[in-house]
C-alpha positions as CSV (number, residue, x, y, z in Angstrom):
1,X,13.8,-23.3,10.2
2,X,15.3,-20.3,9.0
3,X,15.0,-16.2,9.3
4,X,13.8,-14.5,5.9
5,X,14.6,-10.9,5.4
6,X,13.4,-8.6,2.7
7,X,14.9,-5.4,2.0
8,X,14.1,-2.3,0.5
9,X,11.1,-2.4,-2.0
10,X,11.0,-5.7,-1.3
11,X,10.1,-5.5,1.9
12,X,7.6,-2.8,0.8
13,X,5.8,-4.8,-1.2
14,X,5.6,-7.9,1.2
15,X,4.8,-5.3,4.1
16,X,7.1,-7.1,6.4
17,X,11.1,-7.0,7.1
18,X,11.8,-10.2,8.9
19,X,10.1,-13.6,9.4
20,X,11.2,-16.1,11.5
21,X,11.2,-19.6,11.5
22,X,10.2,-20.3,8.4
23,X,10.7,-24.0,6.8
24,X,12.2,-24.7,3.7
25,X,14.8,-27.5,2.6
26,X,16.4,-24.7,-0.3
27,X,16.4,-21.1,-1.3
28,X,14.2,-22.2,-4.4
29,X,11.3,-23.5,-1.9
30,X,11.6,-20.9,-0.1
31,X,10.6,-18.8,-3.1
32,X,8.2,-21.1,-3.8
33,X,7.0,-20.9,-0.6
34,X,6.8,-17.3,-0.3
35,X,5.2,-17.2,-4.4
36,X,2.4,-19.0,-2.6
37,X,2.1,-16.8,0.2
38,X,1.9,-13.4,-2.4
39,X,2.8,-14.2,-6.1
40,X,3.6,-10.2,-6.5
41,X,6.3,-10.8,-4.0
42,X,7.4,-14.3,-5.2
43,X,7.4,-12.5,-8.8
44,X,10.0,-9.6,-7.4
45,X,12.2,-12.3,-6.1
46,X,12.9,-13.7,-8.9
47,X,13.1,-10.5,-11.0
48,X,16.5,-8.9,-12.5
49,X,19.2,-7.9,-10.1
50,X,17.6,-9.2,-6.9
51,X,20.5,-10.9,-4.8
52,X,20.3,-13.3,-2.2
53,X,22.9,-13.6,0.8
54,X,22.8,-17.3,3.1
55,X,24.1,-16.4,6.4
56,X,25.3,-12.7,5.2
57,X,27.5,-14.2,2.4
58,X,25.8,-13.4,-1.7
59,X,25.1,-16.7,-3.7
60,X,23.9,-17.8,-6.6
61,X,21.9,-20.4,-7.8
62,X,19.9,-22.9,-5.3
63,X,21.3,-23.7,-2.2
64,X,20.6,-26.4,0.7
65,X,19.0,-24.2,4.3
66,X,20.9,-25.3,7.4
67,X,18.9,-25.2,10.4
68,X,18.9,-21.8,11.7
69,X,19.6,-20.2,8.1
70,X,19.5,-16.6,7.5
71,X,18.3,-15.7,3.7
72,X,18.1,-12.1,3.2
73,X,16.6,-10.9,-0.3
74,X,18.4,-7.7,-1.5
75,X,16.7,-5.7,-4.5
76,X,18.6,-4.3,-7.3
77,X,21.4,-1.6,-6.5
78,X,22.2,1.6,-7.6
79,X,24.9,3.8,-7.6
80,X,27.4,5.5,-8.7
C-alpha cells in the first residue's frame, strides 16, 4: 500500500494533501486509480509539467510501488 501526496493546485483540486494506504501495483494504476476516483484530478496528473517523486526521488515513466511507497505529485514549477 502506498502514501499518495498531492501538492499545490493539485491538492487544491483533489481537496486533500495526503492519502494513505492506497493500493496500486505502478504509478500508472495509481493514476488510473485516482482518474476513477475524480477524472479532473486524474486529468491534472497527467497534464504538462506535473512531476512525480517515488520515495522523495523524481522519475519518469511508469514504475513498479514497493510496499510502503511514497508517490508525491508535484505540479508545474515556476521561477526564476
Amino acid at each position: 500500500m502506498a502514501r499518495v501526496l498531492l501538492f499545490g493546485p493539485l491538492r487544491d483540486l483533489a481537496g486533500w494533501r495526503e492519502r494513505e494506504g492506497v493500493e496500486a501495483a505502478s504509478i500508472s494504476a495509481l493514476k488510473a486509480l485516482l482518474t476513477k476516483e475524480d477524472a479532473r484530478l486524474g486529468a491534472a496528473l497527467c497534464g504538462p509539467g506535473v512531476q512525480v517523486a517515488l520515495d522523495q526521488a523524481i522519475v519518469r515513466g511508469d514504475r513498479e510501488l514497493s510496499p510502503g511507497a511514497e508517490v508525491a505529485f508535484l505540479p508545474p514549477m515556476s521561477g526564476g
